[in-house]
C-alpha positions as CSV (number, residue, x, y, z in Angstrom):
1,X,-5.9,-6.9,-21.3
2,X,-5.3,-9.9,-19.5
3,X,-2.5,-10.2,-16.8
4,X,-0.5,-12.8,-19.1
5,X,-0.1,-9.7,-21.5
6,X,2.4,-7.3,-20.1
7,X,0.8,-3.3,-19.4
8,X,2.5,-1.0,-21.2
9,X,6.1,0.1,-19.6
10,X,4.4,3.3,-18.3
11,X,1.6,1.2,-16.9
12,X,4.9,-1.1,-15.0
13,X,6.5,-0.3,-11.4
14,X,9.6,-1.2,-9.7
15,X,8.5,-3.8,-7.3
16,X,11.9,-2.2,-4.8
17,X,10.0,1.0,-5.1
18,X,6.0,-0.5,-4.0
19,X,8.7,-2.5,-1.0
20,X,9.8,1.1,-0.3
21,X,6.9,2.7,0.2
22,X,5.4,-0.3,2.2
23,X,8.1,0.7,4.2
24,X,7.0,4.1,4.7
25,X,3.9,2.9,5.6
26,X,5.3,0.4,8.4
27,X,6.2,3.8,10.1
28,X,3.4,5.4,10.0
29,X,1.5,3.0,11.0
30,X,3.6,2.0,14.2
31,X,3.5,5.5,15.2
32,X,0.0,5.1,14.8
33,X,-0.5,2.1,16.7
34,X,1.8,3.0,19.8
35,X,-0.2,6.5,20.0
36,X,-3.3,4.7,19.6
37,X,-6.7,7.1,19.2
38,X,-4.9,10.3,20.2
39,X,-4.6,13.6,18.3
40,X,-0.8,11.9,16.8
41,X,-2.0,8.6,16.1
42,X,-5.4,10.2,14.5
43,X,-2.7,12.9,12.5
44,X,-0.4,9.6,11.3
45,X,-3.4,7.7,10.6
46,X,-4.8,11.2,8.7
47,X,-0.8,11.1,6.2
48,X,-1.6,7.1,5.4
49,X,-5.1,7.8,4.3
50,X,-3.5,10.8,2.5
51,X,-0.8,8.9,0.8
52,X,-2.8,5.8,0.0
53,X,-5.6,8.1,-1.7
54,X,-3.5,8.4,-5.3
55,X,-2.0,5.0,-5.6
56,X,-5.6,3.5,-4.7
57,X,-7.0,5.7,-7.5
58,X,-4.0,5.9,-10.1
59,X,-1.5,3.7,-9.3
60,X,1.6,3.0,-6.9
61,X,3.6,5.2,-8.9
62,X,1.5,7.8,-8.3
63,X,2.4,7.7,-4.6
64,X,4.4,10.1,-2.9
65,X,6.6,7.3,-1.7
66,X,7.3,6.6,-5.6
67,X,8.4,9.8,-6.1
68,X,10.7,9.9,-3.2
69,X,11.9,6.1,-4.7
70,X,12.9,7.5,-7.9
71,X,14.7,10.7,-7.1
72,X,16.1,9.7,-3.7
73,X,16.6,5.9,-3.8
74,X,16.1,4.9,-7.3
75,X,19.6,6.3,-8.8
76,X,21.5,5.2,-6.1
77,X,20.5,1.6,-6.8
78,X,20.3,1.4,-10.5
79,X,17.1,0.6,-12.5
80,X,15.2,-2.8,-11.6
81,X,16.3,-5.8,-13.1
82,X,12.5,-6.7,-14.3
83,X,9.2,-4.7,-13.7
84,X,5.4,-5.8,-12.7
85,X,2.2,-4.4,-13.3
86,X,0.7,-1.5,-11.6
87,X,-2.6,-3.5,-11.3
88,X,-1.9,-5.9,-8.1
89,X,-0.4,-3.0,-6.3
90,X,-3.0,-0.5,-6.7
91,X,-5.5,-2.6,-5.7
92,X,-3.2,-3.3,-2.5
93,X,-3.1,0.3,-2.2
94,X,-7.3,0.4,-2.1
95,X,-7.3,-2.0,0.4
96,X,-5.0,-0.3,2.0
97,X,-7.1,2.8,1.8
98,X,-10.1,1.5,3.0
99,X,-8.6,0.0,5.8
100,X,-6.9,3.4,6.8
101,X,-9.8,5.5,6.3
102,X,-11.5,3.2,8.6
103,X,-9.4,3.4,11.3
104,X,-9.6,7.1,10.9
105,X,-13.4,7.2,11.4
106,X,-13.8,4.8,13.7
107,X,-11.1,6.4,15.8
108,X,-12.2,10.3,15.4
109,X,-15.7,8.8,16.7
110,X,-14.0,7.1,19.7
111,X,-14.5,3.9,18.8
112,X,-11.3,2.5,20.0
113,X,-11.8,-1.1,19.6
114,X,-12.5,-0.7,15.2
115,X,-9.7,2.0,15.3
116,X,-6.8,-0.4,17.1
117,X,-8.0,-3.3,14.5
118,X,-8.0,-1.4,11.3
119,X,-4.8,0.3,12.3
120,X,-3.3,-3.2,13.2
121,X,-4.5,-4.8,9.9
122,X,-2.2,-1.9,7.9
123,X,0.5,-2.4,10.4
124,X,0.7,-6.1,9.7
125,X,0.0,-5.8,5.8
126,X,2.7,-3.1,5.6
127,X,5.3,-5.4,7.5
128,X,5.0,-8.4,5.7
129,X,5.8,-6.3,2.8
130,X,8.7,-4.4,3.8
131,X,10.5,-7.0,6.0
132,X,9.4,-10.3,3.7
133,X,8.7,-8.5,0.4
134,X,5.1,-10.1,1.0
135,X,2.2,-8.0,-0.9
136,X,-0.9,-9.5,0.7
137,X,-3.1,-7.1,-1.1
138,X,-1.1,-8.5,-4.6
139,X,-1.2,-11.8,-3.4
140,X,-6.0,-11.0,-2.5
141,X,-5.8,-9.3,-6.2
142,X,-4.1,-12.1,-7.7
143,X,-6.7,-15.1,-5.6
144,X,-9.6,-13.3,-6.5
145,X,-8.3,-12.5,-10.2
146,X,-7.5,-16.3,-10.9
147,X,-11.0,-17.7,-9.2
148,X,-12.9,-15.3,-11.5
149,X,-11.4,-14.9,-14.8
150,X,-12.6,-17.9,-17.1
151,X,-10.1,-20.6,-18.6
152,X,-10.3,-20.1,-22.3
């Protein structure tokens, strides 16, 4: 399946909802910059590798900020006026992940330096898509997905 043909509408998310949770994310990883390599930042750094883990392996709407979107937020606001693929998210979510879980090492082995970077990289990822509705994992997926896929 290429990314001109649309997934199937259980494979589609509500872009609000992947904003959302980038939003949750923001938190968590503020509190995890301001507390640096201590036991909090280490335990908020510990819930973003946590929630990142299923929307890096299954998809955004696997998240648990998806399923506080669609029972919480989601009927309040009415059901998106157009969907996108789960496929540019998730692989922002693995980035995502990998940056995290990075942090997290490098910080429970002290090494302050890799834990502040990794830790600023989700910070500033997160941000630019909760405040500007900016996906800079979408926006890698969709670079790298364009420079390798052939022109028929």
């Amino acid at each position: 399946m290429t990314e001109t043909t649309p997934a199937p509408q259980d494979h589609q998310v509500d872009p609000r909802g992947v904003r959302f949770g980038a939003s949750i994310t923001l938190v968590l990883a503020l509190v995890t910059v301001l507390a640096g390599d201590s036991t909090v930042g280490l335990a908020a750094m510990a819930i973003l590798v946590i929630l990142f883990a299923p929307g890096a392996f299954i998809g955004p709407q696997a998240t648990a900020q998806a399923w506080l979107f669609k029972h919480l937020v989601r009927p309040r606001i009415g059901p998106p006026l157009e969907t996108e693929s789960f496929r540019p998210p998730r692989f922002a979510q693995q980035m995502g992940l990998a940056m995290s879980a990075l942090a997290l090492v490098l910080g429970l082995l002290g090494v302050t330096v890799g834990f502040f970077i990794f830790a600023a990289m989700v910070l500033v990822a997160s941000f630019l898509n909760a405040v500007f509705d900016f996906c800079l994992g979408c926006e890698i997926y969709l670079a790298v997905r364009k420079a390798t896929t052939r022109a028929a």
